[in-house]
TORKOL-4160 file (C-alpha; in steps of 0.2 Angstrom, whole numbers, padded with zeros to 4 digits, m for minus):
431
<pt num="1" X="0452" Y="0576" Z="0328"/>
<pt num="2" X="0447" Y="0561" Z="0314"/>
<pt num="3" X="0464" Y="0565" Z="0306"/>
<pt num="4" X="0474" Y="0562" Z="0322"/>
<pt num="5" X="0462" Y="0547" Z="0327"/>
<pt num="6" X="0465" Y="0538" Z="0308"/>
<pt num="7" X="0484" Y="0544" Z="0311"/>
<pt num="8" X="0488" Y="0534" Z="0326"/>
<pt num="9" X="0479" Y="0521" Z="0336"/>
<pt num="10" X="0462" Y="0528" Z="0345"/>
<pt num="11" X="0458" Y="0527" Z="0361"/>
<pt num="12" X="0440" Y="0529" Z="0356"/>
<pt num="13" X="0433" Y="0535" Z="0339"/>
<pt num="14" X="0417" Y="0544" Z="0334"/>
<pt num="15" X="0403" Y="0532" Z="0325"/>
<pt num="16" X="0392" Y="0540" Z="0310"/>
<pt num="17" X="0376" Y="0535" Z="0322"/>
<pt num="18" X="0368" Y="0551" Z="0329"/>
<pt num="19" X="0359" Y="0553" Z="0345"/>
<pt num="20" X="0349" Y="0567" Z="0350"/>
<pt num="21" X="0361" Y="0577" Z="0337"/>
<pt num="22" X="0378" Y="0572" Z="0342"/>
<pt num="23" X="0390" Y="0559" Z="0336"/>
<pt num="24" X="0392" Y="0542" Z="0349"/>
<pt num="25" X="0410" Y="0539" Z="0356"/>
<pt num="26" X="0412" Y="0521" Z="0356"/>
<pt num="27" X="0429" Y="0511" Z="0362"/>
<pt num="28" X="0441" Y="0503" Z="0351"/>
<pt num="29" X="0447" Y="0486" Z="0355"/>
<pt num="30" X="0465" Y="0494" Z="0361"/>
<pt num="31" X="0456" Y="0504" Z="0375"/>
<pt num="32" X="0447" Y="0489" Z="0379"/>
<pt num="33" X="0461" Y="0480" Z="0382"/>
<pt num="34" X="0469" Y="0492" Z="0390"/>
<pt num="35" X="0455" Y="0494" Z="0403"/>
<pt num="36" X="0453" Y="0475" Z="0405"/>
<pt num="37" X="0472" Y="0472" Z="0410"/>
<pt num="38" X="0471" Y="0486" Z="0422"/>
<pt num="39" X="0458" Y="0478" Z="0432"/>
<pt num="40" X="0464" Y="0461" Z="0429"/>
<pt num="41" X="0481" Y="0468" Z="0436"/>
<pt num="42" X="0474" Y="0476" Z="0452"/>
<pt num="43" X="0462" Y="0461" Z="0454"/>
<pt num="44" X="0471" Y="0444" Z="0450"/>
<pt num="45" X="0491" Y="0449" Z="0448"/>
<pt num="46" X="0492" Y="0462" Z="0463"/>
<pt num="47" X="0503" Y="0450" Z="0472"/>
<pt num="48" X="0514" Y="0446" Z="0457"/>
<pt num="49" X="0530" Y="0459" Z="0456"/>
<pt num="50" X="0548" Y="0461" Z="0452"/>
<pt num="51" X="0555" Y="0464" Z="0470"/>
<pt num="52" X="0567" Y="0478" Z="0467"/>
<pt num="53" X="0575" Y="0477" Z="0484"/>
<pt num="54" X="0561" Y="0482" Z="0499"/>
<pt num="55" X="0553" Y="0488" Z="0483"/>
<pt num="56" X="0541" Y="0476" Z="0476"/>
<pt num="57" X="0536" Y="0484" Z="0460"/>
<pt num="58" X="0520" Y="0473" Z="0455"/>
<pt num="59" X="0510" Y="0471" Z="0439"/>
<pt num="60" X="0498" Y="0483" Z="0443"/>
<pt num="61" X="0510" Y="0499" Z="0443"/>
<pt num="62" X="0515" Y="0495" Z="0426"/>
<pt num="63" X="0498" Y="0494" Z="0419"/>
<pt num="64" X="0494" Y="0509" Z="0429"/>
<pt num="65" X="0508" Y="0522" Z="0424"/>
<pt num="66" X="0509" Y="0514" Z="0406"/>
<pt num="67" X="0491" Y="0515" Z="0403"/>
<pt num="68" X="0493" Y="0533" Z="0410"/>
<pt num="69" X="0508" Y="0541" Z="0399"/>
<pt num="70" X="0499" Y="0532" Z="0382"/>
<pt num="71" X="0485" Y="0543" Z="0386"/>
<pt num="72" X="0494" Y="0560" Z="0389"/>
<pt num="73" X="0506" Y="0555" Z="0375"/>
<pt num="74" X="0494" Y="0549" Z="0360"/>
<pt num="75" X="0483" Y="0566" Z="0364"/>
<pt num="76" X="0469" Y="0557" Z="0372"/>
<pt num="77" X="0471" Y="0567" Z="0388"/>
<pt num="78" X="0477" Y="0582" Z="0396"/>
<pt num="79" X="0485" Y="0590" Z="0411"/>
<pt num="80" X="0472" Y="0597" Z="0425"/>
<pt num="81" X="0484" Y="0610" Z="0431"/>
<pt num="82" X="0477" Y="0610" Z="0447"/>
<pt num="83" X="0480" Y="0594" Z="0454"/>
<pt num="84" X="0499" Y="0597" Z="0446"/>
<pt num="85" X="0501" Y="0611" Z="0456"/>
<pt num="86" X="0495" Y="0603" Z="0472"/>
<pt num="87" X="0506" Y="0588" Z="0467"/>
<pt num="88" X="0522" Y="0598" Z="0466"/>
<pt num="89" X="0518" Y="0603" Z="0481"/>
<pt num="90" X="0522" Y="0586" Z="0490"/>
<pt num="91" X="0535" Y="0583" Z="0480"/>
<pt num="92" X="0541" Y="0600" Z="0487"/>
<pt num="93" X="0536" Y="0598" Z="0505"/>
<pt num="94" X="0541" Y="0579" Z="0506"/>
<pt num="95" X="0559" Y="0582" Z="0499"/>
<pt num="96" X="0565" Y="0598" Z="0510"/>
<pt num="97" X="0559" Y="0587" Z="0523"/>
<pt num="98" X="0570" Y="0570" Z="0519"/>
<pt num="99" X="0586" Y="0582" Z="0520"/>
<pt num="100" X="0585" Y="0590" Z="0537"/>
<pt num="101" X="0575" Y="0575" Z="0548"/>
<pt num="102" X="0580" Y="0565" Z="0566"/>
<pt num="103" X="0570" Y="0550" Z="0559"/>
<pt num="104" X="0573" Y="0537" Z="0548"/>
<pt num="105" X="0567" Y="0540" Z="0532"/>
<pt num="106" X="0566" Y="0534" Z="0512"/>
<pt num="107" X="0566" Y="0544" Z="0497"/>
<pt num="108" X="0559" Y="0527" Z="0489"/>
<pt num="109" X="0543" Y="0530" Z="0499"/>
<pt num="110" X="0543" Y="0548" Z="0491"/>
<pt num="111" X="0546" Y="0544" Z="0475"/>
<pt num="112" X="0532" Y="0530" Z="0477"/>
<pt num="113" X="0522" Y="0542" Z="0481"/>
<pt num="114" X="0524" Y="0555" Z="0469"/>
<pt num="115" X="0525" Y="0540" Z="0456"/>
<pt num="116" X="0507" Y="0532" Z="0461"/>
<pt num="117" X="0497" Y="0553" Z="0462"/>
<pt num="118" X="0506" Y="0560" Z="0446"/>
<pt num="119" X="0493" Y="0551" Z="0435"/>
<pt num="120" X="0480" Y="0561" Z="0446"/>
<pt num="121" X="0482" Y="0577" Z="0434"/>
<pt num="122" X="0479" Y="0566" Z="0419"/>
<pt num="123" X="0460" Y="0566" Z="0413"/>
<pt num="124" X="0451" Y="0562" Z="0397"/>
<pt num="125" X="0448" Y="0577" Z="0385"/>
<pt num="126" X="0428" Y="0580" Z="0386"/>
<pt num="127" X="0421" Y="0575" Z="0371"/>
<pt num="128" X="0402" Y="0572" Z="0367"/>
<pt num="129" X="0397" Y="0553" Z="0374"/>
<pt num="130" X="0411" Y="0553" Z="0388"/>
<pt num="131" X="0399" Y="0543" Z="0399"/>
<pt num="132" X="0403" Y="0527" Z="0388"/>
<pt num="133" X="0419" Y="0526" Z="0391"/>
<pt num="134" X="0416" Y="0529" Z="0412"/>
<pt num="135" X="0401" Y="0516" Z="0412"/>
<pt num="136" X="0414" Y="0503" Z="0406"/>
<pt num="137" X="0428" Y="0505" Z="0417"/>
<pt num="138" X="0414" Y="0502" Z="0432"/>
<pt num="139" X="0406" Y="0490" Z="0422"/>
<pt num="140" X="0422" Y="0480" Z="0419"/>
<pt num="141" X="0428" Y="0480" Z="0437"/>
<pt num="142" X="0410" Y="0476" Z="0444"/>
<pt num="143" X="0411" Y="0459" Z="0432"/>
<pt num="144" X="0429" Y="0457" Z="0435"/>
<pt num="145" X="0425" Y="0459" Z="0454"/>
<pt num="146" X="0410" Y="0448" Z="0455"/>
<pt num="147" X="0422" Y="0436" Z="0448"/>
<pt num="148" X="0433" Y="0437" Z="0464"/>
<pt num="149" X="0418" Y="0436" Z="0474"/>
<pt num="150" X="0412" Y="0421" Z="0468"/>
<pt num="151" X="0430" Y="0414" Z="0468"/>
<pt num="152" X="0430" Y="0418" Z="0489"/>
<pt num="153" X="0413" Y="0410" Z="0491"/>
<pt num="154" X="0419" Y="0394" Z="0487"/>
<pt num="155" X="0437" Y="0397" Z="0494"/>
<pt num="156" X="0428" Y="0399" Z="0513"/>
<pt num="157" X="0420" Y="0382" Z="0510"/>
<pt num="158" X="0435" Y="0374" Z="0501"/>
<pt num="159" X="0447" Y="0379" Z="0517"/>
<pt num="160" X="0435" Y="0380" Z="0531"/>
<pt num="161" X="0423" Y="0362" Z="0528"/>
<pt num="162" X="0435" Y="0353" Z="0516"/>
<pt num="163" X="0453" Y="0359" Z="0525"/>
<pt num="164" X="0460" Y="0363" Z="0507"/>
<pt num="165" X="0473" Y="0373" Z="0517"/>
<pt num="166" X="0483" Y="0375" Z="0498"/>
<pt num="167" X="0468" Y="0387" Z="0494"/>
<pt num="168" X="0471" Y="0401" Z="0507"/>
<pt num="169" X="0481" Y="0411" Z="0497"/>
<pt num="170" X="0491" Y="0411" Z="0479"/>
<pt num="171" X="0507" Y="0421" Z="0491"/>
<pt num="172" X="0511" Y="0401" Z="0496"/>
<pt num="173" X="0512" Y="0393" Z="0478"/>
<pt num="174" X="0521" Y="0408" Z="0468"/>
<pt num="175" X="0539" Y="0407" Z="0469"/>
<pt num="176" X="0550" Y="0420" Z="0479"/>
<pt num="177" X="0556" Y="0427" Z="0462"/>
<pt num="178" X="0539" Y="0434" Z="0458"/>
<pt num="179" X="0531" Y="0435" Z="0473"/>
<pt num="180" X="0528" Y="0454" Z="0483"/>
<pt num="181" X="0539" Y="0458" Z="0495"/>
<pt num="182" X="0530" Y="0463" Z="0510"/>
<pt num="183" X="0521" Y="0457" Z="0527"/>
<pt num="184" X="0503" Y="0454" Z="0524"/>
<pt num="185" X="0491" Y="0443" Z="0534"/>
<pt num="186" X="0486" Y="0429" Z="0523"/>
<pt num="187" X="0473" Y="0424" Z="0532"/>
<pt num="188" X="0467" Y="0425" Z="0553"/>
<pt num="189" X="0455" Y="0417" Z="0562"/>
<pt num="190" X="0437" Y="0423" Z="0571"/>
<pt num="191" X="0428" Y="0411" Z="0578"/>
<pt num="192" X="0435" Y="0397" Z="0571"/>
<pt num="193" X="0435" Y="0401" Z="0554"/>
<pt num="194" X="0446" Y="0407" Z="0542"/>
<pt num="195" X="0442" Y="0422" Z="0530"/>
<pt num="196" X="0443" Y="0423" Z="0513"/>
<pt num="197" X="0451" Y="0432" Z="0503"/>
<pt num="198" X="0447" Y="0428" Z="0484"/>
<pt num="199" X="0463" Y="0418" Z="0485"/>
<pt num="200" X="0473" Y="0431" Z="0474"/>
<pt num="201" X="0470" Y="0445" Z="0485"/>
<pt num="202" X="0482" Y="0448" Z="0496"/>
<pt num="203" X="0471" Y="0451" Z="0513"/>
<pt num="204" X="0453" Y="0448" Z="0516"/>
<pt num="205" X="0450" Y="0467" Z="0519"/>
<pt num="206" X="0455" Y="0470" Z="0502"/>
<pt num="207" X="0441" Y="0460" Z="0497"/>
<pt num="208" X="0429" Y="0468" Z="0508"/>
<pt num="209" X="0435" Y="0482" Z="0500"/>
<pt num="210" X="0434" Y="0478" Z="0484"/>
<pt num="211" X="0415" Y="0467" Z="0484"/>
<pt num="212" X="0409" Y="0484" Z="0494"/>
<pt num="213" X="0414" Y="0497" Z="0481"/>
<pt num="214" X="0408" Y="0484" Z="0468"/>
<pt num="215" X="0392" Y="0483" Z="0475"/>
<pt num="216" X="0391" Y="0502" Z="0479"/>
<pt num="217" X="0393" Y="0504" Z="0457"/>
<pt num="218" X="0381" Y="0490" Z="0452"/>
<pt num="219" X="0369" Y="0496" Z="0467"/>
<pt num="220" X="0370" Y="0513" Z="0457"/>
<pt num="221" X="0371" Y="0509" Z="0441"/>
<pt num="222" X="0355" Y="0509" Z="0428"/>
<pt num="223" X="0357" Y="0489" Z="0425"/>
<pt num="224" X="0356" Y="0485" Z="0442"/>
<pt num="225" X="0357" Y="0468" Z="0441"/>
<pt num="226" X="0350" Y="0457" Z="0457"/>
<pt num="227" X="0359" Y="0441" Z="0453"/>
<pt num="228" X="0378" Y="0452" Z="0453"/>
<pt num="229" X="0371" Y="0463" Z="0468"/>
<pt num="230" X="0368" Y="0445" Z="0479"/>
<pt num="231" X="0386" Y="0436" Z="0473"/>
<pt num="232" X="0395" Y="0454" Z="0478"/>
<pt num="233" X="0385" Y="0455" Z="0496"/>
<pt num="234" X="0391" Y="0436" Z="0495"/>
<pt num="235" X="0408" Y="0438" Z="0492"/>
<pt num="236" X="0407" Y="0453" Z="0504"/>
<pt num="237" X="0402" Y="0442" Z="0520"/>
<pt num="238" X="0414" Y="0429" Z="0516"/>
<pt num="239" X="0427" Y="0442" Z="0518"/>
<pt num="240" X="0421" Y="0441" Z="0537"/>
<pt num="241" X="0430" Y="0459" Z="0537"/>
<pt num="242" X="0422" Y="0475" Z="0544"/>
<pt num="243" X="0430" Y="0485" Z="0531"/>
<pt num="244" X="0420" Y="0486" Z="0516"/>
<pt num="245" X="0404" Y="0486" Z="0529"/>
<pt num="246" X="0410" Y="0501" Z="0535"/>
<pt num="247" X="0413" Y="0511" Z="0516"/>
<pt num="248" X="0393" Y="0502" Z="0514"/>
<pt num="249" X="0388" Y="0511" Z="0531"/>
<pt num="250" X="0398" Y="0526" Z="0524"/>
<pt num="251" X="0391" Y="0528" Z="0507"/>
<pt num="252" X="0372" Y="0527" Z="0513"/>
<pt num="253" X="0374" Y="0536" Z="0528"/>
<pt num="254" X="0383" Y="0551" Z="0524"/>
<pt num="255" X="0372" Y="0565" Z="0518"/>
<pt num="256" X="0375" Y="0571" Z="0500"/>
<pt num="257" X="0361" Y="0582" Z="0502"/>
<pt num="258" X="0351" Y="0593" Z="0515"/>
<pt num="259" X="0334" Y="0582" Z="0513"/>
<pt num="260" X="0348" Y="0566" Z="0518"/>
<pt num="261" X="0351" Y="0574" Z="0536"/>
<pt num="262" X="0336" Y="0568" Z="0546"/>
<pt num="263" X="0338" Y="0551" Z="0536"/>
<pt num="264" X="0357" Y="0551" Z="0544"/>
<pt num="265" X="0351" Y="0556" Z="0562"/>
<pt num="266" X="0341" Y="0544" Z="0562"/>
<pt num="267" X="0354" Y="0530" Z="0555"/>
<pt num="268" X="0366" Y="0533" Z="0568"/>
<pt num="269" X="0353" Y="0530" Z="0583"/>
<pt num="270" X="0349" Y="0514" Z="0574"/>
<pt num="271" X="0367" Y="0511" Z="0573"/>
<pt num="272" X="0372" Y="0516" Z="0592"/>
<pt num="273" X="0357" Y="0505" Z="0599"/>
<pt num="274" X="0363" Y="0491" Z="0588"/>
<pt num="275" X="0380" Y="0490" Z="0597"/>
<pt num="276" X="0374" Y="0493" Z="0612"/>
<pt num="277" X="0364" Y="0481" Z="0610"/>
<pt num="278" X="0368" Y="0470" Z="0595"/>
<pt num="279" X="0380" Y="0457" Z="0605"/>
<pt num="280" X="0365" Y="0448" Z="0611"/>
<pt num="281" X="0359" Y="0445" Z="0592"/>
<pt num="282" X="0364" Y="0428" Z="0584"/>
<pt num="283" X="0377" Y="0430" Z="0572"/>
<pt num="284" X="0380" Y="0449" Z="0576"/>
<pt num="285" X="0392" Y="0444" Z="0590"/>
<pt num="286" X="0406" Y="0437" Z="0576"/>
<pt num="287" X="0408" Y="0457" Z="0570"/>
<pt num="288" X="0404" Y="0465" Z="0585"/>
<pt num="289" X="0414" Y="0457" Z="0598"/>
<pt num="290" X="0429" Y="0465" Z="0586"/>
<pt num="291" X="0425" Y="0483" Z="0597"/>
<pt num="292" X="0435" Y="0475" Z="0612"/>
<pt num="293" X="0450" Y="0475" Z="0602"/>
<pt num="294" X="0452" Y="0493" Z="0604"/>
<pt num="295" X="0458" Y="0489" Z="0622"/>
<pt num="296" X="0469" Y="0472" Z="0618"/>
<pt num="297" X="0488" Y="0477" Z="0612"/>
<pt num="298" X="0491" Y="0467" Z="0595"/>
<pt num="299" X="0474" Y="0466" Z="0592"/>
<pt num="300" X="0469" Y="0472" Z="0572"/>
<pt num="301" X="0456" Y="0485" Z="0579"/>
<pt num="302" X="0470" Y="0490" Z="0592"/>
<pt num="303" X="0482" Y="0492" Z="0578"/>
<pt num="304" X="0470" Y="0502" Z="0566"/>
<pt num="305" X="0466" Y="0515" Z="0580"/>
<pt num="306" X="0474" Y="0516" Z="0595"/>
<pt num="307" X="0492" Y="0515" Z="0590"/>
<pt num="308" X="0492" Y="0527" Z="0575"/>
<pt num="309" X="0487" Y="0539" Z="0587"/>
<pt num="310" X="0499" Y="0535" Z="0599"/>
<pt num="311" X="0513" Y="0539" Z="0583"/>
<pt num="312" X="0504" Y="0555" Z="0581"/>
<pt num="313" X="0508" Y="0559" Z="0599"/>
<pt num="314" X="0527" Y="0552" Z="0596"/>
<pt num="315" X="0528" Y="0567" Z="0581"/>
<pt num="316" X="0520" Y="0582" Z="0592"/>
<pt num="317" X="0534" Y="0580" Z="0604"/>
<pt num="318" X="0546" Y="0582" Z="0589"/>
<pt num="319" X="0543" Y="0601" Z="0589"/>
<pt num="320" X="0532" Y="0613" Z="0576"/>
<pt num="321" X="0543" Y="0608" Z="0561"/>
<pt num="322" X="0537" Y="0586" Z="0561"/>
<pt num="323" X="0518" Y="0593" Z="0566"/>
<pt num="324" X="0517" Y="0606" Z="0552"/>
<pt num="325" X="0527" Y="0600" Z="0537"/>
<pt num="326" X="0533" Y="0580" Z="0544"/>
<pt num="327" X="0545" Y="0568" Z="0549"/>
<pt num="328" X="0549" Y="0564" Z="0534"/>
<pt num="329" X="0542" Y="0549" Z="0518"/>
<pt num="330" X="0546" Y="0533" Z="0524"/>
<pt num="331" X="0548" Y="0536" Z="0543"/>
<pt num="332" X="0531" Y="0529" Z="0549"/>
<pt num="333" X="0534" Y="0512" Z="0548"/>
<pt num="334" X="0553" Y="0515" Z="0550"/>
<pt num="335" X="0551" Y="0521" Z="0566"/>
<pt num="336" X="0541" Y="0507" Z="0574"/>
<pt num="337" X="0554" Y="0494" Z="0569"/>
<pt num="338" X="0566" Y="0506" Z="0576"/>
<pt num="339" X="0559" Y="0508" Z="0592"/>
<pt num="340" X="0554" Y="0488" Z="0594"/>
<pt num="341" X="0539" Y="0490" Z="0599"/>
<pt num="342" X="0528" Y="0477" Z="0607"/>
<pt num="343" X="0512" Y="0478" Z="0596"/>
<pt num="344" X="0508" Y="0477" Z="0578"/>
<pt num="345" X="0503" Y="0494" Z="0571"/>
<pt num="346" X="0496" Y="0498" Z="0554"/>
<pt num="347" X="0499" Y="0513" Z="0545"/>
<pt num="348" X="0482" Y="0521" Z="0538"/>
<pt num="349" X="0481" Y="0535" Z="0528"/>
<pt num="350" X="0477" Y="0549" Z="0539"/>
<pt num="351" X="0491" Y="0545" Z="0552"/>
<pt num="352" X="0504" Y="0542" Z="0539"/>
<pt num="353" X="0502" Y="0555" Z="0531"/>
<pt num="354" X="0500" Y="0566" Z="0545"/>
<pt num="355" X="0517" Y="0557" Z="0553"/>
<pt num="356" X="0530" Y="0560" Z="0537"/>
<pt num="357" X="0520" Y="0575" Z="0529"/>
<pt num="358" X="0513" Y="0585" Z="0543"/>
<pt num="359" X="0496" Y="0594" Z="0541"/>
<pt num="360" X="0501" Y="0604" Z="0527"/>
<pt num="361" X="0506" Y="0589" Z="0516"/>
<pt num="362" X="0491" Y="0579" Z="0525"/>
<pt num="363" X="0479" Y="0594" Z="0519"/>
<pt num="364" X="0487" Y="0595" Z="0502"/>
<pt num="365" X="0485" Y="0575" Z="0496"/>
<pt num="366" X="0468" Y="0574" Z="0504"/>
<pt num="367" X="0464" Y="0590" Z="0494"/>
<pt num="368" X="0472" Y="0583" Z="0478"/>
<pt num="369" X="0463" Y="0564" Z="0480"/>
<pt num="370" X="0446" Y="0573" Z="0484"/>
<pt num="371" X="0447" Y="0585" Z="0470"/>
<pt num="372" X="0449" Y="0569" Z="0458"/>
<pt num="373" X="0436" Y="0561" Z="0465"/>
<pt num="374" X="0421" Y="0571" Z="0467"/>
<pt num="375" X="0426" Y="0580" Z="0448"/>
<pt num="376" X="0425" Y="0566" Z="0441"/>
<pt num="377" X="0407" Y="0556" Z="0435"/>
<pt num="378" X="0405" Y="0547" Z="0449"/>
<pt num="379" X="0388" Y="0549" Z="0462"/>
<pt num="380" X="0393" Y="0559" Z="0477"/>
<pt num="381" X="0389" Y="0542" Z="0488"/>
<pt num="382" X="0402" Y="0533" Z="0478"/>
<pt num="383" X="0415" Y="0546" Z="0482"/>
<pt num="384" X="0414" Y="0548" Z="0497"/>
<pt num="385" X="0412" Y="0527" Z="0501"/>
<pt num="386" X="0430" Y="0528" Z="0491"/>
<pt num="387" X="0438" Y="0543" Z="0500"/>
<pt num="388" X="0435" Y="0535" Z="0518"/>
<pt num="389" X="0441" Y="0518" Z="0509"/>
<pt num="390" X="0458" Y="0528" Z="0507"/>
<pt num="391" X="0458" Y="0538" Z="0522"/>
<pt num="392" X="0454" Y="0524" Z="0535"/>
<pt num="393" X="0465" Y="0511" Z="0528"/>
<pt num="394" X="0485" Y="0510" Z="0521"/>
<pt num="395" X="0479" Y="0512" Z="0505"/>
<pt num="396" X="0489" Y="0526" Z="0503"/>
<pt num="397" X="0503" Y="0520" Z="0493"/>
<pt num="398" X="0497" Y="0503" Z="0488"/>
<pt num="399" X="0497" Y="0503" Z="0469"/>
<pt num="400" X="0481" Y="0493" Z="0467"/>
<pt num="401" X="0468" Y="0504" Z="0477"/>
<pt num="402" X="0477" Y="0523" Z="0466"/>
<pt num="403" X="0476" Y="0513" Z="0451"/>
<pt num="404" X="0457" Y="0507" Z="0454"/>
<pt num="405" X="0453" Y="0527" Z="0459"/>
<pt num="406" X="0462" Y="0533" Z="0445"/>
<pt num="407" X="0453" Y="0523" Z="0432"/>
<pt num="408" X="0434" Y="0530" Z="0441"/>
<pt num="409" X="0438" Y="0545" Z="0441"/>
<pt num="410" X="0446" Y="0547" Z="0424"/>
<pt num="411" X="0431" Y="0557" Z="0416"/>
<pt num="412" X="0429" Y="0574" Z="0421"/>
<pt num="413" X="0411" Y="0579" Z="0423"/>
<pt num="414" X="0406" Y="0593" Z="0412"/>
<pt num="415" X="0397" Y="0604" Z="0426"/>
<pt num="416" X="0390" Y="0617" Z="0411"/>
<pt num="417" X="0383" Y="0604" Z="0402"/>
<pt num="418" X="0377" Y="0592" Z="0417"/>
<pt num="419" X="0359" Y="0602" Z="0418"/>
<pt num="420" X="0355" Y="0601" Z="0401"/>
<pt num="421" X="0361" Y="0584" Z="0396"/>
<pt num="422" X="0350" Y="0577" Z="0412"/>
<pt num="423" X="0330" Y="0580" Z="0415"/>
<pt num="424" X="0325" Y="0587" Z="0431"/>
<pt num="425" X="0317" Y="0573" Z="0437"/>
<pt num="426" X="0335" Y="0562" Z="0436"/>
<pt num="427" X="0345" Y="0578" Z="0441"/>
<pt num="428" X="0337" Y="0576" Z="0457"/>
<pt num="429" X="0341" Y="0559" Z="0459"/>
<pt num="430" X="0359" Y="0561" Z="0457"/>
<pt num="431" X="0359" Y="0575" Z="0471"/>
C-alpha cells in the first residue's frame, strides 16, 4: 500500500504516530480539498450550471462524479457488488419500460438517475483510522452549513425589516448563461414574512433541510459545540419551513432501539395533543395553520400530499404492467403538464418513484439508498432523519441532496471490528 500511495497522489497516507498499536490515517491536502469543493459545490454553487437543454448540469454533479471516478480510479476505493447489482437493476427495469410506455417519458431523467446512484457502489477500502476521514466530511459540511445559517439569519432581517428585496435569492443576479434551469420557489410568504433561504440555496426547505441534518451531526458528534448547535437551530427557524422540523421530529422519535419504544409512544401523544391543541399557543399558529393546506388546491401541503396520491391513483388504472414495473423515467412531471392541471403538484420521492418505476423499482432504490446509508458510519438516528429527508421530499434526483448522502456514507462500518474497537459502555450509546 506505501508504494502505491508515494506512487501517485494519496487520498490519505499513514503517519509513523502509533495509537493503541496501529498506524493513524491522516488526509492529505488533495483529499482535503477535494472534500471542501464538494460541500462548497452543494452548498453555495448549487444554482450555478451549464444548462444543457431541460438539463441543467450544475457544479455540484461535477464535483460529485469527478470526486467519485478519482477514488475508484487511483485505488482508494472499491466496488460493493451489492449495490451494483441492485443498481443494474434500475437501469434494467427503467429502460425495458421507456420502450414499450403510453406516457410521456425521458431517457435523460433515466440516465440522471443511473448517473447520480452509480457512485452509491463506490466506498473507501477499510483501513485502520477510517473514522478520520468520516468525522471530516461531517465536520466540514457542519461548519460550511453553519456558515449558510448564519448567512440566512441576517438575510430574513436584511429582506423582511430593511426590504433589501436584491437579497432574496442569488437565481436574480446570476446571468441566464449560468443560471439552473428549472422552476423553483424563491421565496413565499407566511404571515407576512418572507423565508430565507441562505440566499444561495435554492428554496427555503433546502435550508431546513440542510441546518436540520447539520444540527442532527453536531447534536451527535463528541465536540458538540453549543454556540454552532444555537446558529444551526437559528438558521433552521429562519427557514420558517416544516421540513427540517419534521427530519428533527424523525431522527429523535423513531426508535433505534427496543428501550426507545415507550419514549416514542409517549412522543407522539405529546405530539397529537399539540396539534390539537397547539393553534391556541403564540407563535405555534405560523407552522400549524400549514395542516389546513391539505384541503386547499395549490396549496404547498396540498401539493406535497394530496396530489402525489392522486398521480398514484392516475398509474393504478394504467393496468398491472405501470403499478409493478412503471410508467416509465421522466413521466411524472410530464404527465401533469400534459394533462393541464389546475394545481401545483410536487414530485417527492416515494410517488415518483412508485409513478415511473413501479413497486419493484420503488423497492429496489429504496433498498439500494438504505443499504448505503445504514452500512455506513453514521448513528442509526442520522440515518434514518436522512432517509425520510429523501423519501418525503424530491430529493430524488437532485444532485445536491445524492452528493451530500454519498459523502456520509462513504465509510463502510467494519461490523467485526465495531465491538472490539468500542467499550461497552459507548457501544451502548450508539444503539
Amino acid at each position: 500500500m506505501m508504494a502505491r500511495v508515494q506512487a501517485s497522489p494519496a487520498f490519505w497516507e499513514g503517519r509513523r504516530q502509533v495509537v493503541a498499536g496501529r498506524a493513524a490515517i491522516e488526509l492529505t491536502r488533495l483529499a482535503k480539498l477535494a472534500i471542501w469543493c464538494s460541500i462548497v459545490s452543494l452548498l453555495f454553487l448549487s444554482q450555478i450550471a451549464v444548462n444543457i437543454g431541460e438539463f441543467p448540469a450544475s457544479t455540484d454533479l461535477f464535483c460529485y462524479l469527478a470526486f467519485s471516478a478519482y477514488l475508484l480510479g487511483s485505488g482508494f476505493a472499491t466496488l460493493e457488488v451489492s449495490i451494483a447489482l441492485l443498481w443494474l437493476a434500475v437501469g434494467a427495469i427503467g429502460s425495458s419500460r421507456i420502450a414499450y410506455s403510453t406516457e410521456p417519458t425521458s431517457w435523460a431523467s433515466l440516465f440522471l438517475l443511473l448517473c447520480l446512484y452509480a457512485p452509491f457502489s463506490v466506498r473507501l477500502v477499510h483501513r485502520d483510522g477510517m473514522e478520520r476521514v468520516s468525522e471530516y466530511v461531517r465536520s466540514t459540511f457542519v461548519i460550511l452549513t453553519a456558515v449558510i445559517a448564519a448567512i440566512a439569519v441576517l438575510q430574513l432581517l436584511a429582506v423582511n425589516v430593511f426590504r433589501a428585496s436584491s437579497l432574496i435569492n442569488i437565481a436574480f443576479i446570476l446571468p441566464d448563461e449560468i443560471r439552473g434551469a428549472g422552476t423553483y420557489s424563491f421565496f413565499r410568504e407566511s404571515g407576512g414574512i418572507v423565508k430565507a433561504n441562505g440566499f444561495f440555496l435554492r428554496e427555503s426547505a433546502t435550508l431546513s433541510i440542510l441546518t436540520a441534518l447539520g444540527f442532527l451531526l453536531e447534536y451527535h458528534s463528541e465536540r458538540r459545540k453549543l454556540f454552532i448547535i444555537v446558529l444551526l437551530l437559528a438558521g433552521l427557524l429562519s427557514s420558517v419551513s416544516g421540513s427540517g422540523v419534521m427530519i428533527v421530529i424523525v431522527a429523535f422519535l423513531v426508535p433505534t432501539s427496543l428501550r426507545k419504544i415507550p419514549f416514542f409512544v409517549g412522543a407522539l401523544m405529546f405530539l397529537f395533543a399539540l396539534l390539537t391543541y397547539g393553534s391556541e399557543i403564540p407563535g405555534l399558529s405560523l407552522w400549524l395553520d400549514r395542516l389546513s393546506e391539505f384541503d386547499s388546491r395549490g396549496s404547498s401541503g396540498y401539493a406535497r400530499f394530496v396530489a402525489p396520491i392522486q398521480m398514484l391513483e392516475r398509474s393504478v388504472a394504467n393496468g398491472d404492467l405501470a403499478i409493478w414495473l412503471g410508467n416509465g423515467g421522466g413521466s411524472y412531471l410530464r404527465t401533469v403538464a400534459a394533462l393541464q392541471l389546475k394545481y401545483e403538484i410536487n414530485d417527492p420521492t416515494w410517488a415518483k418513484l412508485i409513478y415511473e418505476y413501479g413497486v419493484a423499482g420503488f423497492c429496489i432504490v429504496v433498498g439500494l439508498f438504505a443499504y448505503r446509508l445504514y452500512s455506513s458510519r453514521l448513528r442509526p438516528e442520522i440515518c434514518t432523519a436522512i432517509l425520510y429527508a429523501w423519501i418525503s421530499a424530491g430529493n430524488v434526483l437532485k444532485p445536491d441532496f445524492v452528493l451530500l448522502v454519498w459523502m456520509l456514507s462513504l465509510v463502510h462500518e467494519d461490523r467485526k471490528s465495531l465491538f472490539r474497537a468500542i467499550p461497552r459502555d459507548e457501544s451502548k450509546q450508539r444503539s
